[in-house]
C-alpha positions in Angstrom: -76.4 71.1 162.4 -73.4 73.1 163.6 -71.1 71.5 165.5 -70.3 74.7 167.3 -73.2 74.7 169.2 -72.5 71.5 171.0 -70.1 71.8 174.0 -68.3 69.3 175.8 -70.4 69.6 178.6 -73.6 68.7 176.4 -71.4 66.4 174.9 -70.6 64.5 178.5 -74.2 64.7 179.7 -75.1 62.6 176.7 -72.6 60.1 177.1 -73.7 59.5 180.7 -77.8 59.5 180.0 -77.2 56.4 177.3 -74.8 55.0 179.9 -77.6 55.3 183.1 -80.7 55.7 180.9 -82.1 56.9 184.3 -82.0 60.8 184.8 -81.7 60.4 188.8 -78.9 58.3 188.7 -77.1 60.7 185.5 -77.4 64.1 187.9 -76.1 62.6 190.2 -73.0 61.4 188.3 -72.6 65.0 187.4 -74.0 66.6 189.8 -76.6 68.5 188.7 -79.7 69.2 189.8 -82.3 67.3 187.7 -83.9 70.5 186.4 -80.7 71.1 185.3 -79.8 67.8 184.1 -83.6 68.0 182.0 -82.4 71.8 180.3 -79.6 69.6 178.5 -81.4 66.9 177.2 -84.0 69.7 175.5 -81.0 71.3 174.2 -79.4 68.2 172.9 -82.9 66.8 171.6 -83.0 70.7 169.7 -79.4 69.6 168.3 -79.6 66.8 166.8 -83.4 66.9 166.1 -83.8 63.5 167.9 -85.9 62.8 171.4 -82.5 60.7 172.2 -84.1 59.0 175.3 -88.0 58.1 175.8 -89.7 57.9 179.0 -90.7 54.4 180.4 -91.6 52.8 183.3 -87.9 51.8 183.9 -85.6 54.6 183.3 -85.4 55.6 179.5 -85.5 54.1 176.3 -82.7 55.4 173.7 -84.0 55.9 170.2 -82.1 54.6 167.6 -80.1 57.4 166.9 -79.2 57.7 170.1 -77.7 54.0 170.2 -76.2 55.0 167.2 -74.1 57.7 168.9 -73.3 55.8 172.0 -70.2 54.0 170.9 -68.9 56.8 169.2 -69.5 59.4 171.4 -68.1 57.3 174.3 -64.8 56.7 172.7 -64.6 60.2 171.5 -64.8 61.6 175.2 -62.8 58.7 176.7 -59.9 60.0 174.2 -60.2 63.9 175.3 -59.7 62.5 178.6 -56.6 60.6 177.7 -55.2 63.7 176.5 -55.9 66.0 178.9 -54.6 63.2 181.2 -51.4 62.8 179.2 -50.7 66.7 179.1 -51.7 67.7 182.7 -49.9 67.0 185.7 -51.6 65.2 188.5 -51.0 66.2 192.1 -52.5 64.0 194.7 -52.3 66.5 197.7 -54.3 69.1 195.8 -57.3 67.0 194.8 -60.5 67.1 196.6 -62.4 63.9 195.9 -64.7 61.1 197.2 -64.0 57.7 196.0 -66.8 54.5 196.7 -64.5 51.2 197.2 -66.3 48.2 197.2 -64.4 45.1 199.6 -65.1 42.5 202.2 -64.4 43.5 206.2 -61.4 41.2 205.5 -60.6 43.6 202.6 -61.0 46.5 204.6 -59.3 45.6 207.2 -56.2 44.2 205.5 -56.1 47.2 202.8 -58.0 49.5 203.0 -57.1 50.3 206.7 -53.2 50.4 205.6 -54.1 52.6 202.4 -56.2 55.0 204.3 -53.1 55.9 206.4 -51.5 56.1 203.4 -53.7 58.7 201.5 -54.5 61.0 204.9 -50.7 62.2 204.4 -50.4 61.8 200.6 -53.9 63.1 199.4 -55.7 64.5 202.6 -58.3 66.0 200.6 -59.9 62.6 199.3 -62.5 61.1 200.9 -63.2 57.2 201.2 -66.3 55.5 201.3 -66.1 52.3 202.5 -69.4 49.5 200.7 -69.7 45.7 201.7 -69.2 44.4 198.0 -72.2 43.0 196.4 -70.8 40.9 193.5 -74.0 40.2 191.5 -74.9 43.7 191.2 -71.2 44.9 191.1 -71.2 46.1 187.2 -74.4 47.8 187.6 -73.0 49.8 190.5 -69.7 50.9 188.8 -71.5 51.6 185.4 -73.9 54.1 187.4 -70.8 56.0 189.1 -72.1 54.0 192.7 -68.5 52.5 193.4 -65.7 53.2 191.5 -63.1 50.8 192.9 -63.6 46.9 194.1 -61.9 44.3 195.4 -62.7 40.9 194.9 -61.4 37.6 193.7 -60.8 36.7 189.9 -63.6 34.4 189.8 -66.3 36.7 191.3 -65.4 39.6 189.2 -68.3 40.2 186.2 -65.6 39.6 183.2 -66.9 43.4 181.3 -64.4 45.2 184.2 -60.8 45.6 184.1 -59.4 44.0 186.6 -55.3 43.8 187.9 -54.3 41.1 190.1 -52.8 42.2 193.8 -51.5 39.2 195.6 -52.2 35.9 196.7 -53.6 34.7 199.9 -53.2 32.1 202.4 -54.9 30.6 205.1 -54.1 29.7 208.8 -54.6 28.2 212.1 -56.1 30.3 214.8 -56.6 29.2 218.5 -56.6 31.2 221.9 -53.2 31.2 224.2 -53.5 28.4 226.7 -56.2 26.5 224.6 -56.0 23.0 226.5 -55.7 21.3 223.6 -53.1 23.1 221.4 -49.6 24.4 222.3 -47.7 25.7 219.7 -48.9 23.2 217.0 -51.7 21.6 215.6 -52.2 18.0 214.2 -54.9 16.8 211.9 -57.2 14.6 214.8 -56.6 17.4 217.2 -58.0 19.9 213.9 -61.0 17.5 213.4 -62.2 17.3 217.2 -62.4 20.4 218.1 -65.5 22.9 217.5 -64.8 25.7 214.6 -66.1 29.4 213.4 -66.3 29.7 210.0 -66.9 32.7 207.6 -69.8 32.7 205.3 -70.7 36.0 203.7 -74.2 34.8 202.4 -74.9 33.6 206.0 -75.6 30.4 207.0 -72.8 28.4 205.0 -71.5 25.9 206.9 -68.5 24.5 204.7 -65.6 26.1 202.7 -62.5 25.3 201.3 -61.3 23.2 204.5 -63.9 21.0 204.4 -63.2 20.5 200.6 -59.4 19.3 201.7 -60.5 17.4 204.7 -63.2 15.3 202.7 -59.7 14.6 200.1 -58.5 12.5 203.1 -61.4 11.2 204.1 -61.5 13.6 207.6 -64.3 16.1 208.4 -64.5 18.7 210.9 -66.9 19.9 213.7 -68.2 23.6 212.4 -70.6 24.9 214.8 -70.8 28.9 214.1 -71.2 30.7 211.1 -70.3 34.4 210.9 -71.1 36.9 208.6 -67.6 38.3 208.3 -63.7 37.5 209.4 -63.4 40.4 211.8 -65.2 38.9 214.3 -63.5 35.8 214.4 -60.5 36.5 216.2 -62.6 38.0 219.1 -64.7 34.4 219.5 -61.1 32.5 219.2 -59.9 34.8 221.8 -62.6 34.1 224.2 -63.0 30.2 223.5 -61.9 26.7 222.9 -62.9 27.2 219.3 -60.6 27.5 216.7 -60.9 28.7 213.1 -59.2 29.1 209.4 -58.9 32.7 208.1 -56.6 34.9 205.9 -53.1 34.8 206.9 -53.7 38.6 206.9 -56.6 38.7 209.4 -54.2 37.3 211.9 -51.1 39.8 211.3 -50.4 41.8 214.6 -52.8 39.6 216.9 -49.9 37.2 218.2 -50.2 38.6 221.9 -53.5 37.9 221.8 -53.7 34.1 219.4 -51.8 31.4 218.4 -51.2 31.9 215.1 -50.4 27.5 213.4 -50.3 26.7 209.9 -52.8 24.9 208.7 -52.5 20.3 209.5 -53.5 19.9 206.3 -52.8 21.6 202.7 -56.2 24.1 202.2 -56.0 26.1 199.0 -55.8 29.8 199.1 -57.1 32.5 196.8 -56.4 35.9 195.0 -57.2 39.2 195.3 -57.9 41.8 192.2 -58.4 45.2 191.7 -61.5 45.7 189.2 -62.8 48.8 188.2 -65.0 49.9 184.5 -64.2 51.3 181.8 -65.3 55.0 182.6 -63.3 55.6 184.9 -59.9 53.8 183.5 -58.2 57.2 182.1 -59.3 59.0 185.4 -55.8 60.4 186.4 -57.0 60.6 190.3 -58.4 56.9 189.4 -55.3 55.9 187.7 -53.2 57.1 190.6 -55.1 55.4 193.0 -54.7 52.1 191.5 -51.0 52.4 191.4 -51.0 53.5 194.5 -53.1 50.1 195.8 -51.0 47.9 194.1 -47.7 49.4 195.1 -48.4 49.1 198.9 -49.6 45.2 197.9 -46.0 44.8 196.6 -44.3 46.6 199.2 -46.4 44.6 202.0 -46.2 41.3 200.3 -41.7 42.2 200.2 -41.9 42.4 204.5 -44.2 39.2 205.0 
């Protein structure tokens, strides 16, 4: 065969049809139509003499040729890209992208909000899309080209993705102004009488890590809502006796409106991570954003 006939562009298209196996999903990572996407694959099959990919009832199956080219062929483009990356510079207010970030409403809220800001005077022509994370089927996503960027904790985070720790989080006390029952401070009985709202993303959880604490000295606690997500919460404190735990972030800039108490009792926090796969690690937009993330994490966590 010679080499000269097969162009990068052939080159990529094969590299993402072993990685998707699905011609759908593969157009759409390169966004082609899937006519065009199917003129390709005939060339490459023509190539390298070799069907590459069989039809099946779930995607396509790669022959074995085609398995034998994957790892190569992957590393090969990945270092083209690091070259490129290395030798061209990368300005941020003249790209014109759409990124998929994967987080929580806390997430969203707490970093994605601030970082949009951020980017609208920075790199005005990149779009965000904003998913509710779905940890179970988060590599599947990101290996497809579905979400690019996460954020989730360490221990949810499928352990194939790279991942960079952010910052760690703590919990605390939220209550309504002029809640008969709390002025300023909060003791342990007062914590264990009243009624709570507690976050459970699956739905219907009814425990977390405060119960876990409270059951360590023998105390429980009265939950009596479960909510799908911390945004919400501050609303229901606001507008009731109840009080609840949430990220020390949730409550930042709501002190008019809540009384913001540590915690009566030591409840452990958690950490936050950046995760994102391989394919897109040499990225320079991807690379940039990254930095970008994790330098407004250090800058916030330096005014707290």
């Amino acid at each position: 065969m010679n080499i000269e006939q097969l162009d990068l562009n052939l080159l990529v298209t094969l590299d993402t049809l072993l990685a998707e196996r699905n011609v759908t999903h593969a157009a759409r990572r390169l966004n082609l139509s899937q006519p065009a996407l199917s003129a390709r694959l005939t060339r490459l099959r023509d190539l390298l003499n070799d069907p590459l990919l069989l039809p099946s009832q779930r995607g396509m199956i790669p022959t074995e040729r085609a398995l034998e080219l994957q790892a190569p062929l992957h590393d090969a483009i990945e270092a083209v890209r690091r070259v490129i990356a290395e030798t061209s510079p990368f300005d941020p207010a003249a790209i014109t992208a759409t990124i998929a970030i994967a987080a929580s409403d806390y997430v969203q809220y707490s970093v994605l909000l601030p970082l949009l800001h951020i980017l609208q005077n920075e790199a005005p022509g990149l779009r965000l899309s904003w998913r509710t994370i779905d940890t179970a089927r988060l590599e599947d996503k990101m290996a497809r080209g579905d979400i690019h960027l996460a954020l989730t904790t360490p221990e949810t985070a499928p352990e194939t993705l790279h991942m960079r720790h952010l910052y760690h989080e703590t919990y605390v006390a939220i209550a309504r102004p002029g809640h008969p029952a709390i002025k300023n401070t909060l003791d342990l009985e007062t914590f264990c009488q009243l009624d709570h709202v507690i976050v459970s993303p699956e739905g219907g959880g009814f425990a977390g890590p405060a119960d876990a604490a409270l059951a360590g000295v023998g105390k429980n606690r009265r939950v009596c809502l479960s909510a799908p997500g911390f945004l919400v919460v501050p609303d229901i404190i606001a507008q009731s006796d109840m009080i609840a735990l949430v990220p020390s972030r949730v409550a930042e800039n709501r002190q008019g409106r809540l009384q913001i108490l540590p915690p009566p009792l030591p409840v452990p926090g958690f950490d936050m991570a950046l995760v994102w796969h391989d394919r897109t690690t040499t990225h320079p937009l991807h690379r940039w954003l990254r930095d970008r993330i994790y330098q407004l994490m250090r800058d916030s966590a330096q005014t707290r």
